[in-house]
N, C-alpha and C positions, 0 to 999 in steps of 0.2 A: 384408347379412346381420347378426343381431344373434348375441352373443356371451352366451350364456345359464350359467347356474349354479344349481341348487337347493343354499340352505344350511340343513343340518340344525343344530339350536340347538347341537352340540357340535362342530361344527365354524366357529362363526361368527368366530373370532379369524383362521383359516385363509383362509377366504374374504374378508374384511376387508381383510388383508394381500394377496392375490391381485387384488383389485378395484381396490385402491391402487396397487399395485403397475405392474398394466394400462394405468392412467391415466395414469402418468410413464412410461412407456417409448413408449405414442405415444399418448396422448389418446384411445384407446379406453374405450367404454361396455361396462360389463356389468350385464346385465341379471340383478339377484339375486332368486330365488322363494324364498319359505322354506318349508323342507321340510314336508309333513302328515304325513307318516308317519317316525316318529323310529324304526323298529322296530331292533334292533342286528345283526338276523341280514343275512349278507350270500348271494347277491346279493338279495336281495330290495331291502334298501337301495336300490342302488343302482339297481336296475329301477323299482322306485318313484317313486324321484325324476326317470328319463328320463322315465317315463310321463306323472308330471304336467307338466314341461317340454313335452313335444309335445301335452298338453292345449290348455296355454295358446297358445304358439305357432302350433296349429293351422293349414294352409296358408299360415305363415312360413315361409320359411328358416331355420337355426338353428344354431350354431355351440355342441356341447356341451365344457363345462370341469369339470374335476373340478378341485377344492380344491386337487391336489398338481399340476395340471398348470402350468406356465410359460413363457410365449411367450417367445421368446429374443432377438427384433430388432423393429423398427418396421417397422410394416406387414403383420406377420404374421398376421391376419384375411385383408387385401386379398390377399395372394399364394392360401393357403388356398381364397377365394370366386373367386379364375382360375384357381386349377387345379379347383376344382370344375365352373366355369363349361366348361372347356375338356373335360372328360369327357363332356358330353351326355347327364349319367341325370335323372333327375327324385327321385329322392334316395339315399341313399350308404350307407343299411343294406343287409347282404347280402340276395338274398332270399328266406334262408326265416326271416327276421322277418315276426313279427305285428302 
């Protein structure tokens, strides 16, 4: 499973630091999309940016990160993709997503 992130151009210091970050605590890749649509209103922001995520991804697996979010220990992708693994759905939005 890849570990994805859309960065919006005002948030690129955030994510920078989050990507680097990732990488020293256990040599994890993240995958960074840069965002298309910069608009400031929220959620839309942020619906936007999943959207284009599971654009690209498409019939990938995907692991989404937001800017402020923080893995806290090594390996924490790996445990995340067994416990998803170990629930048996075919993916992890509720579902009355569209």
């Amino acid at each position: 499973m890849k570990a994805v992130i859309v960065a919006a151009e005002r948030q690129a210091k955030e994510v920078d630091n989050l990507v680097r970050y990732i990488k020293r605590l256990d040599k994890t890749e993240v995958m960074v999309i840069p965002a298309i649509d910069e608009t400031d209103e929220y959620p839309a922001r942020n619906n936007c940016a999943f959207h284009q995520a599971a654009k690209i991804m498409y019939g990938e697996p995907f692991f989404w990160l937001e800017p402020d979010s923080i893995p806290l220990c090594a390996g924490w992708l790996k445990k995340i993709e067994s416990a998803y693994s170990d629930c048996h759905k075919q993916f992890m939005l509720s579902a009355n997503q569209h």
